[in-house]
C-alpha positions in Angstrom: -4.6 -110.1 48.2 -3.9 -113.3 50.2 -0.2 -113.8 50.5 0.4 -118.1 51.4 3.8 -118.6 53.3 6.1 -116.5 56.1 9.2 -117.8 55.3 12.3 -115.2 54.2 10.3 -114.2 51.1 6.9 -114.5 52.5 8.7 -111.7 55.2 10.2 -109.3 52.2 6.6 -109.3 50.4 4.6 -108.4 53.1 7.4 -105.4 53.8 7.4 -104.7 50.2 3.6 -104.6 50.3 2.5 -102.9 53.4 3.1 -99.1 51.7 0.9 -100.2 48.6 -2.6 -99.8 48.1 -3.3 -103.5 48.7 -5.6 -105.3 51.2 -3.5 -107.8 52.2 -3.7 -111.2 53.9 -0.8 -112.6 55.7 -1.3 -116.4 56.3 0.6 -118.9 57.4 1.0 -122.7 58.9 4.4 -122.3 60.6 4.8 -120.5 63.6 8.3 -121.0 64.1 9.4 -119.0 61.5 8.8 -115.6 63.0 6.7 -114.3 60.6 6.5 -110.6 61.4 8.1 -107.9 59.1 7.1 -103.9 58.7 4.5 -103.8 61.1 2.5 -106.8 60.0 2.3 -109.9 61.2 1.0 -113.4 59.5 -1.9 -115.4 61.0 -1.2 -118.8 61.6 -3.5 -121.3 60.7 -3.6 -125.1 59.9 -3.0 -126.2 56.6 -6.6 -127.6 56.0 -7.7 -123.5 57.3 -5.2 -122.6 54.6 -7.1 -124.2 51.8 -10.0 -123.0 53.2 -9.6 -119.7 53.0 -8.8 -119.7 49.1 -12.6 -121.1 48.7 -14.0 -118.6 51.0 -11.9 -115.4 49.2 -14.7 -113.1 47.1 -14.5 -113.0 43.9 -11.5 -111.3 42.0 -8.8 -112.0 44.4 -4.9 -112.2 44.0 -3.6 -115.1 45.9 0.3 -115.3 45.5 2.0 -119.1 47.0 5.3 -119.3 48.7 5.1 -121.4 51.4 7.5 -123.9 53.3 6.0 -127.5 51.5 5.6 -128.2 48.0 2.8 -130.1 48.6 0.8 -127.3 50.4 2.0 -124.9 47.8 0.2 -127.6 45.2 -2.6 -128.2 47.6 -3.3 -124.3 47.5 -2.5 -123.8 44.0 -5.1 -126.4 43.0 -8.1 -124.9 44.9 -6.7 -121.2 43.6 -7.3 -122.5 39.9 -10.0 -124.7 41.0 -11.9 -121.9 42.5 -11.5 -119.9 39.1 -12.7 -116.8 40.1 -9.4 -115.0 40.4 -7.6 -112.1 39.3 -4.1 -113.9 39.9 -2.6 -116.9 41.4 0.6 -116.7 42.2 3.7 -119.5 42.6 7.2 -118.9 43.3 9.3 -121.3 42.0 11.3 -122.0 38.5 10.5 -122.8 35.3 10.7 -126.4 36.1 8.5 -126.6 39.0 5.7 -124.9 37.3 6.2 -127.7 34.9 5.8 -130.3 37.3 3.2 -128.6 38.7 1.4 -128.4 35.4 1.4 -132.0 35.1 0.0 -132.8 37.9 -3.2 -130.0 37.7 -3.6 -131.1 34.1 -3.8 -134.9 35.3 -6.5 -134.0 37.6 -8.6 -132.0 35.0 -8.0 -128.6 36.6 -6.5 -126.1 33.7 -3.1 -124.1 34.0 -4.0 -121.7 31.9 -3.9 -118.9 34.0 -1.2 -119.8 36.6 1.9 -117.1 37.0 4.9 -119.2 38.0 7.6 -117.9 38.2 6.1 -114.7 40.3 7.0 -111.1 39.2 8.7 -109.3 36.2 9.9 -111.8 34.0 14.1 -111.1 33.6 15.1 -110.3 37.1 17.6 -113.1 37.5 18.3 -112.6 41.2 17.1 -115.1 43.9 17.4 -112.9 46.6 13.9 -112.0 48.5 13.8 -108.5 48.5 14.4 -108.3 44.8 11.5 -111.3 44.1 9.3 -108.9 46.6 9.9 -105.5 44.4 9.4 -107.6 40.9 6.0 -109.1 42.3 4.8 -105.9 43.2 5.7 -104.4 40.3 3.5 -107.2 38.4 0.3 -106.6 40.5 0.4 -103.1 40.1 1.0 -103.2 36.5 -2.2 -106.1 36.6 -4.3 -103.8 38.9 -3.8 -100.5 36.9 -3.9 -101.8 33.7 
């Protein structure tokens, strides 16, 4: 799994994570945001790098987006869906942004089809990081053991 982003949920995922029988891939473009949490630490790479390593994942992957930008979080999201080859992909974010979202992908020919936005169970109403972190990784392991 590569998780995009370091920020305060980017942190709580990785924690949530690190017990579970996942691979995971901490990256990252902004330094300054401390990104360590439960023994792991993110790797910090330019944005460009970032979108980069989406095309060069194998095959089946789960790529989950939460970064700082909107525009990277597009930017990354459109090579995810682009790439096709994917077990998941990933976007926090509302209702609404996966509708703007939407219209822009659709615009540029690249389908939607299989995007998960909003991340996690659907009817947790809480916001807060730690819950978003338990409700996405009890969606991946419902995806990977089903």
């Amino acid at each position: 799994m590569i998780l995009f982003g370091a920020g305060h949920v980017g942190q709580a995922v990785a924690r949530a994570f690190e017990p579970l029988p996942f691979q995971v891939d901490w990256l990252a473009s902004r330094e300054d945001l401390r990104p360590e949490a439960g023994g792991t630490r993110a790797t910090i790479l330019s944005e460009d790098e970032l979108e980069a390593c989406v095309l060069a994942a194998p095959a089946g992957g789960h790529f989950v987006v939460f970064t700082h930008s909107h525009d990277l979080d597009y930017r990354l999201i459109r090579a995810i869906l682009g790439k096709g080859d994917f077990a998941y992909a990933g976007l926090i974010g509302s209702g609404t942004k996966r509708v703007r979202f939407e219209k822009r992908l659709q615009a540029e020919g690249v389908s939607t089809e299989r995007l998960t936005c909003p991340i996690g169970l659907p009817g947790l109403k809480s916001k807060a990081p730690a819950v978003i972190a338990v409700a996405l990784a009890a969606q991946l392991l419902q995806l990977v053991e089903g």
